[in-house]
C-alpha positions in Angstrom: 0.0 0.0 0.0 1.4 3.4 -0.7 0.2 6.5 1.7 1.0 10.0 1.2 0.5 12.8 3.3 0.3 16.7 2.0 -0.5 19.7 3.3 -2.6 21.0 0.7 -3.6 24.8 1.9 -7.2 24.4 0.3 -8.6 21.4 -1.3 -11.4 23.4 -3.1 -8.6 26.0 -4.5 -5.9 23.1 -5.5 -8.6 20.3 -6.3 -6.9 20.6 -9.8 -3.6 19.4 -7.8 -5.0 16.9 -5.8 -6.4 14.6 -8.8 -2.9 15.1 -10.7 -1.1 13.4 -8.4 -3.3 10.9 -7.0 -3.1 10.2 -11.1 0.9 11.1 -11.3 2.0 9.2 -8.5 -0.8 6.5 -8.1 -1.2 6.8 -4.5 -3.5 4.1 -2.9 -4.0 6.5 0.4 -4.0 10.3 0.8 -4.2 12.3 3.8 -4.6 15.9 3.4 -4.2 18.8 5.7 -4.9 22.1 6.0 -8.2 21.5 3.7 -10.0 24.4 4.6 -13.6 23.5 4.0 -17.2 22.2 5.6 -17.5 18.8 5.2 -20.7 19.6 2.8 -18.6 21.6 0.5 -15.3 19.2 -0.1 -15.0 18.3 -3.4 -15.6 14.1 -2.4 -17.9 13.4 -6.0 -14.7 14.9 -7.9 -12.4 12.9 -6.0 -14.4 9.4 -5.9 -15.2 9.5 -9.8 -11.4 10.1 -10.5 -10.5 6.5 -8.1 -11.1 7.3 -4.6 -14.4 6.4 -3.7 -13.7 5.9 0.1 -13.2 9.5 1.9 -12.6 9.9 5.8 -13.5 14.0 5.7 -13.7 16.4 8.8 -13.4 20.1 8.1 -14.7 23.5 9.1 -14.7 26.8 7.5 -11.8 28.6 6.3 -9.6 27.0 8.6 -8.2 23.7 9.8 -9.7 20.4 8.4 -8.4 16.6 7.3 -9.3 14.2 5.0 -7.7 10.6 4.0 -8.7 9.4 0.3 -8.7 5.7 -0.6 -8.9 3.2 -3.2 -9.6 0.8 -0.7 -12.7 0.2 1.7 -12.5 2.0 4.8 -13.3 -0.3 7.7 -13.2 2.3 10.6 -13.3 5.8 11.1 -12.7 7.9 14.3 -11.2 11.3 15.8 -9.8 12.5 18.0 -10.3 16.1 19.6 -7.1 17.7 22.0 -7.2 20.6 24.4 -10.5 21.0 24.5 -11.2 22.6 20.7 -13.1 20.9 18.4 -10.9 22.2 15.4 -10.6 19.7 13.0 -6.9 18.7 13.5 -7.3 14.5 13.6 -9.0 11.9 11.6 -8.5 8.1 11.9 -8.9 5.1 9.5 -8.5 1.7 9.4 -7.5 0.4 5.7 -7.0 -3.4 5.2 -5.8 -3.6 8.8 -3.8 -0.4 8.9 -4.7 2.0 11.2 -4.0 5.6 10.0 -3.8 9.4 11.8 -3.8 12.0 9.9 -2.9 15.3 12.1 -2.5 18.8 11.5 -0.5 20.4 14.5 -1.0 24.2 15.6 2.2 26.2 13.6 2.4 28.0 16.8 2.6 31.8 16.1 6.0 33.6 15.7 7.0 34.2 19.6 8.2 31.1 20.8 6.9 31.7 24.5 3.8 30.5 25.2 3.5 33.7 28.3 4.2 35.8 25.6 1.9 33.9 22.9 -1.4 31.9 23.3 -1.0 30.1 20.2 2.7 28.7 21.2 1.0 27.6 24.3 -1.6 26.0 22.5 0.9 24.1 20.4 2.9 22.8 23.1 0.0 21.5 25.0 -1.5 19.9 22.1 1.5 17.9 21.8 1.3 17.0 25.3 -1.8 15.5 24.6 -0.9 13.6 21.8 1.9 12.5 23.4 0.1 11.3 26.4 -3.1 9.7 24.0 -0.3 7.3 22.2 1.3 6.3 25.0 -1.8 5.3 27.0 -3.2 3.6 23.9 -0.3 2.0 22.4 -0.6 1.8 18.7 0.2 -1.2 16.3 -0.3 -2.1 12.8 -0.3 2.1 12.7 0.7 4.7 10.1 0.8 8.6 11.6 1.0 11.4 8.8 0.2 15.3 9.1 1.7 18.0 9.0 3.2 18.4 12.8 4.8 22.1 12.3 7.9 21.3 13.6 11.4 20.4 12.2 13.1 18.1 15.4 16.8 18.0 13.8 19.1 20.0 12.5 19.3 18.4 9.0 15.7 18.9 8.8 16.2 23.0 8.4 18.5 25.2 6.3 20.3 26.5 9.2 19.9 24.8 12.4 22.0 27.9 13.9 19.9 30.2 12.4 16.2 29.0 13.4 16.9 27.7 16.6 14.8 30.6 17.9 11.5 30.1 15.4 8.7 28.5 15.8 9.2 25.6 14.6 12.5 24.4 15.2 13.0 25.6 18.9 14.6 23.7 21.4 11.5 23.3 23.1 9.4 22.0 20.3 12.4 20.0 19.5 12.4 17.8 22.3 8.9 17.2 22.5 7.9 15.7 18.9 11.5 13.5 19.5 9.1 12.6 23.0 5.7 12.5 20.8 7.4 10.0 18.7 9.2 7.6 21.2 6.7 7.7 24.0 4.3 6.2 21.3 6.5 3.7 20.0 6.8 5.6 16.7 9.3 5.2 13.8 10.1 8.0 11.8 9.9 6.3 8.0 11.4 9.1 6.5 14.4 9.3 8.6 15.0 5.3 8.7 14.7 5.2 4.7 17.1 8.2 4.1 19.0 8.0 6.8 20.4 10.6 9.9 22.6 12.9 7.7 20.6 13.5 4.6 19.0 17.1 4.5 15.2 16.5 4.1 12.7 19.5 3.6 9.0 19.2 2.9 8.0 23.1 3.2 9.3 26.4 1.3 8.1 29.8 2.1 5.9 31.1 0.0 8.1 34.8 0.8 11.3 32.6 -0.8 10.7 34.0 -4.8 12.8 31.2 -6.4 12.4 28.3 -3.3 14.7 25.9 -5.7 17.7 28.2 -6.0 17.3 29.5 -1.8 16.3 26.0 -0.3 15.7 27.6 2.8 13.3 24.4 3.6 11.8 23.0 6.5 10.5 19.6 7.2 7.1 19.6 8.7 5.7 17.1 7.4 6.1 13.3 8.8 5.2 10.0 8.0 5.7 7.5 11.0 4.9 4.2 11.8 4.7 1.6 14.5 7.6 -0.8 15.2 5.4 -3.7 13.6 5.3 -2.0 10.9 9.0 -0.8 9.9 10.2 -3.8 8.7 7.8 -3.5 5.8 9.3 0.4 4.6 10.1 -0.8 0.8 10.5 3.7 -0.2 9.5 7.0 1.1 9.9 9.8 -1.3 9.2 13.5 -1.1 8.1 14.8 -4.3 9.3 18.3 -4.2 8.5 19.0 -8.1 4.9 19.8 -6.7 5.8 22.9 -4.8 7.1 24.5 -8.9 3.4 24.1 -9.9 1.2 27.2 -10.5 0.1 28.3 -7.6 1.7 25.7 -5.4 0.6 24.8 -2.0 4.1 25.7 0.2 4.2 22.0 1.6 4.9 19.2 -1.0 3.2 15.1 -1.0 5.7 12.8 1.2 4.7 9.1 0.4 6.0 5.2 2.2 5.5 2.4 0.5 4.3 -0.5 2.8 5.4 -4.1 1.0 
């Protein structure tokens, strides 16, 4: 099975996107983030007649929302909702006896201080919660995708010296997706197919006016999996060719294939 996970910043506007590469790249699962739209208004008719009949959707206006897309029979589907919003950030399926989360983490703000700034606050504390949700109910057979909003090494940023007081790549938020991920018993695929050293970014800002020539990336974006399923990590790509297509979202599809 082959999942891919992408940030799309508006289904509705990048619909056009979306069906190109579920075509391009024949993707058997897709989790979205960042969709952007009521759950009455998603484009699901567009999507099923082009291969993807089986839709897991949750979304609210203008901000937010998830979605995982699937050749393939959904057998469950479930959310979950963390510090006490109900804002769209989680959806759950089960897919031939895979269990997938598809998360959107809070970005955060720009002051990384959550006395100074609600939103940072919010952001830790929803990974708290995460954190302590995974651990009390230990996953298996499990895929986790999203969008998490934060880069956790140094090869995962264009200057590790430089960012190490954003949002995103703080020390802070650093050490608690590294805790996120081991307290649940996670595996980051994209990390154990490319290996430690490789510089991996999955997010350009849309202020960079030629992103291929700065690389000034970020990777955000994470596919992880349970220990179970490791072992069965045939590829992972990032498929950064996306983010050079009119009107680009500013994150690019990561995939793992599953043998």
């Amino acid at each position: 099975m082959r999942i891919a996970t992408w940030n799309i910043n508006s289904v509705r506007l990048r619909l056009s996107q979306v069906l190109r590469v579920l075509e391009e790249y024949d993707f058997d699962v897709l989790c979205l983030q960042e969709t952007k739209t009521r759950d009455v208004s998603f484009p699901a008719n567009e999507i099923a007649e082009a291969g993807w009949p089986y839709q897991a959707i949750r979304g609210e206006k203008s901000y937010n929302g998830v979605a995982i897309l699937s050749r393939f029979p959904i057998e469950k589907k479930s959310y979950q909702d963390w510090v006490g919003k109900r804002d769209c950030r989680h959806i759950a399926a089960q897919i031939k006896g895979i269990n997938i989360h598809n998360i959107y983490l809070p970005a955060g703000g720009d002051i990384p201080d959550r006395d100074e700034n609600i939103k940072f606050g919010h952001k830790l504390d929803f990974v708290s919660e995460v954190t302590e949700y995974f651990e009390q109910n230990k996953p298996s057979k499990s895929v986790l995708v999203g969008d998490l909003n934060i880069a956790p090494l140094a090869e995962d940023v264009w200057s590790t010296k430089q960012l190490r007081n954003v949002v995103s790549h703080s020390d802070i938020e650093r050490v608690n997706l590294i805790a996120m991920q081991e307290r649940g018993g996670w595996v980051d695929a994209v990390r154990d197919f490319f290996g430690a050293d490789e510089r991996l970014y999955s997010w350009w800002s849309y202020r960079a006016r030629d992103y291929i020539s700065s690389n000034r990336g970020r990777r955000l974006d994470h596919v992880w999996t349970t220990t179970d399923l490791a072992p069965q990590i045939q590829k992972v790509e990032i498929h950064t060719n996306t983010r050079g297509w009119k009107q680009p979202s500013d994150h690019v599809p990561i995939s793992l294939q599953l043998g």
